[in-house]
N, C-alpha and C positions, 0 to 999 in steps of 0.2 A: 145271471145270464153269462153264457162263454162270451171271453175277449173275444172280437175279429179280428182275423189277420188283414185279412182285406177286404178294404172296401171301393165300389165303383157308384162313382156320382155325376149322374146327366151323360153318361160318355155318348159324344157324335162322332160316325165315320163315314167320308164320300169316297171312294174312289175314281179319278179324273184322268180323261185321256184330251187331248186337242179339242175334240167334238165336246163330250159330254163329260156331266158329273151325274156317278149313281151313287146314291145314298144308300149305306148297307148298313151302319146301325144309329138309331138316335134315341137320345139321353136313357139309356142303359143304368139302372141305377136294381146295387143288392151288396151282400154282404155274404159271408164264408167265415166260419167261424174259426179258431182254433183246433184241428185237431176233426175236420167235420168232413164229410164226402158229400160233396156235390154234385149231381147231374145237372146236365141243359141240353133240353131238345128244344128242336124246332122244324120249321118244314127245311126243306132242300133249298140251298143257297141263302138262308138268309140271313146270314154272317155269325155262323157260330167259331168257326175257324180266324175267323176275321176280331172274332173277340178275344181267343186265346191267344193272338199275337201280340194284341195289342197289352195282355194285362203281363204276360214276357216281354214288354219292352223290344220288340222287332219292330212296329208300328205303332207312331203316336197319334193320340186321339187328336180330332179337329174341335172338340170340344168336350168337357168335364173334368174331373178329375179321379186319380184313382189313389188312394190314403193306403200303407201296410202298417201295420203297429207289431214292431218287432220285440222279442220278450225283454231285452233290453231297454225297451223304451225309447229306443230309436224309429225314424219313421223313414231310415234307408229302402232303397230296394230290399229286397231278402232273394234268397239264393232260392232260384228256382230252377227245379227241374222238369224238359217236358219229352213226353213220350208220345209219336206221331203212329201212325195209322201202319207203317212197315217199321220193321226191328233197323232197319239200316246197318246189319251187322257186317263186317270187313271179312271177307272169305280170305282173306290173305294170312289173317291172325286167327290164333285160337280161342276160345268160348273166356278161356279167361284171358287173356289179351285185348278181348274189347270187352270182358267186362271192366279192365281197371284203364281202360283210353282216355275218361274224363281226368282222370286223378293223374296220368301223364300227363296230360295237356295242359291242367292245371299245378302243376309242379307238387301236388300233396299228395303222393306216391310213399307216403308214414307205412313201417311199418302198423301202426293202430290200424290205416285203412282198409293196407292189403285185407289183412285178419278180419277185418270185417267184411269184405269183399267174400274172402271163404267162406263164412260163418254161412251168408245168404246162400251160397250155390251149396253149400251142405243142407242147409235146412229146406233149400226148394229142390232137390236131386239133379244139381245138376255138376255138384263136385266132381262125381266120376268121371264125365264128360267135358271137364274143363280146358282138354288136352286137346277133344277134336274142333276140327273148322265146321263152322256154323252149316255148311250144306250138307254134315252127318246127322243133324239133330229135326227133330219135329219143329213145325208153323208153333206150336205152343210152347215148345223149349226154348226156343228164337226168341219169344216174346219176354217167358222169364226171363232170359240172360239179359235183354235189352232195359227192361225193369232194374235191373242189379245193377249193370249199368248207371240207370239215370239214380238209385239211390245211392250211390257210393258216393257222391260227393254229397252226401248230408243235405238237399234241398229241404227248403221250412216248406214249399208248395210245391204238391204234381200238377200238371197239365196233361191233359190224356186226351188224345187228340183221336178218337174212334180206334182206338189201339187193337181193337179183335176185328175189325170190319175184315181185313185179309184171312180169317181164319173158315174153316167150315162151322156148319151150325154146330155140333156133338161137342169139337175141342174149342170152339168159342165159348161155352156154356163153361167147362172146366176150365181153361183158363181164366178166363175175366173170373171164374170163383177164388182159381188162385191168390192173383194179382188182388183183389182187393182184399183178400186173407193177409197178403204179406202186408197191404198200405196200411192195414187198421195196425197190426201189430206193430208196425214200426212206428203209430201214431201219428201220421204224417196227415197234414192238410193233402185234400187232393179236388181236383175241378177235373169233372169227366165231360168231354164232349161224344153223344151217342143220336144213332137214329133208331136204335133198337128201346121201345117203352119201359119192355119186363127186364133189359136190362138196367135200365134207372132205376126203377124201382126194387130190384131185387140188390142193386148193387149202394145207393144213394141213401144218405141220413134226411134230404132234402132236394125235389127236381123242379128245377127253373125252367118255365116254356117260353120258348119267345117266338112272336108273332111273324108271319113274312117282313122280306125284305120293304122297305126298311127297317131293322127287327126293333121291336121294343118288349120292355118283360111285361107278357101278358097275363104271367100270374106264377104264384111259389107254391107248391103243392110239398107241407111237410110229412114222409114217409115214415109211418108207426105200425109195424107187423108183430101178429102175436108167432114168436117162432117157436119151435121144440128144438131147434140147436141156432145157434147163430150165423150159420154159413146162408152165403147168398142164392144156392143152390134149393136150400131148405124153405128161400123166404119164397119161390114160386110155388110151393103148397100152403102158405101162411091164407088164412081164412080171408082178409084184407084186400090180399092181391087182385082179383078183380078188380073190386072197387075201385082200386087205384089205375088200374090199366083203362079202365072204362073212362074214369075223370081226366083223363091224361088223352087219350083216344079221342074224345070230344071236344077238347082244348083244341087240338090240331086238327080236326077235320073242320070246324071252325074258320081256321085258318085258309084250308082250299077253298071252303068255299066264299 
């Protein structure tokens, strides 16, 4: 069995104003493997966003805990990277400017990094373009460069916070095939949060559905497609893919009602 990188046990979260306390997730409990892509759907508001912040250390849980086992055998934090729903790219700097911003920021501006910083805008096309400001380039190139981005600084985990939701249906379909071309090849753990099924399925080693608010995991549905090439674009003709959209479909309509 793959090591996990991380794990989540019992996590509970309320959030509290003067008046009230609304409960948005309780005891949260799964695991992510080393090296594994995961989905999580669920209905609308019921803390899927709320859960990638918390497993980023922006918001601590009100109850559980959450264990990383890093390949050192340390149980530190591990270097995460997450990618939200817009590119948040700086119109002020150029494509490669923000792509190497983290690696400023964080004082590891190596040349090793740079070099790798170009390797990925050569191998994703977006070298030639490295020169222009982000409102020359397509919603999808935005995406890659903000991807390049969030990998330059070496994270052991992605967080992908609906990262194609701004895109149109045609260049959502192509990118998100990109983007998890490049996650697998770089081997990277990654947690996708999506309201799109076939894109779990099509994208995901394994998709977690959680219940309304207060969310709890209502069930792990492991993704096994027979494919004739491996791309994620390939796996929505894979024989499977119903099945799984149907299973997934009925999970959450469940759910409404």
């Amino acid at each position: 069995m793959p090591e996990s990188l991380l794990q989540l046990k019992n996590i509970s979260y309320s959030y509290h104003s003067l008046q009230t306390e609304t409960p948005a997730l309780y005891q949260i409990s799964f695991h992510i493997d080393v090296g594994e892509f995961v989905a999580i759907v669920g209905p609308s508001g019921c803390g899927k966003s709320t859960l990638l912040s918390i497993i980023a250390g922006l918001l601590s849980p009100e109850e559980g805990t959450i264990v990383f086992h890093n390949p050192d055998g340390s149980l530190s934090y591990p270097k995460i990277g997450y990618m939200l729903q817009r590119d948040h790219l700086f119109e002020w700097r150029s494509v490669y400017q923000n792509a190497i911003l983290g690696l400023e920021i964080n004082k590891k501006l190596t040349q090793e990094n740079i070099d790798r910083v170009l390797t990925l805008m050569k191998d994703y096309d977006l070298y030639r373009f490295k020169d222009k400001k982000p409102s020359e380039l397509s919603g999808g190139m935005k995406q890659r460069a903000a991807l390049i981005r969030t990998l330059a600084l070496n994270p052991q985990l992605l967080l992908l916070d609906e990262p194609f939701s701004a895109l149109d249906y045609q260049t959502r379909l192509t990118v998100s095939a990109d983007i998890c071309n490049i996650i697998r090849k770089s081997g990277k753990t990654a947690l996708l949060i999506t309201h799109d099924l076939s894109e779990a399925i099509s994208l995901a080693d394994r998709v977690i559905i959680l219940s309304k608010r207060p969310a709890t995991v209502k069930c792990e549905v492991p993704i096994r497609l027979t494919l004739p090439d491996d791309s994620s674009l390939a796996a929505r003709n894979a024989p499977e893919f119903q099945y799984y959209f149907n299973l997934l479909w009925e999970a959450l309509s469940d759910e409404k009602k």
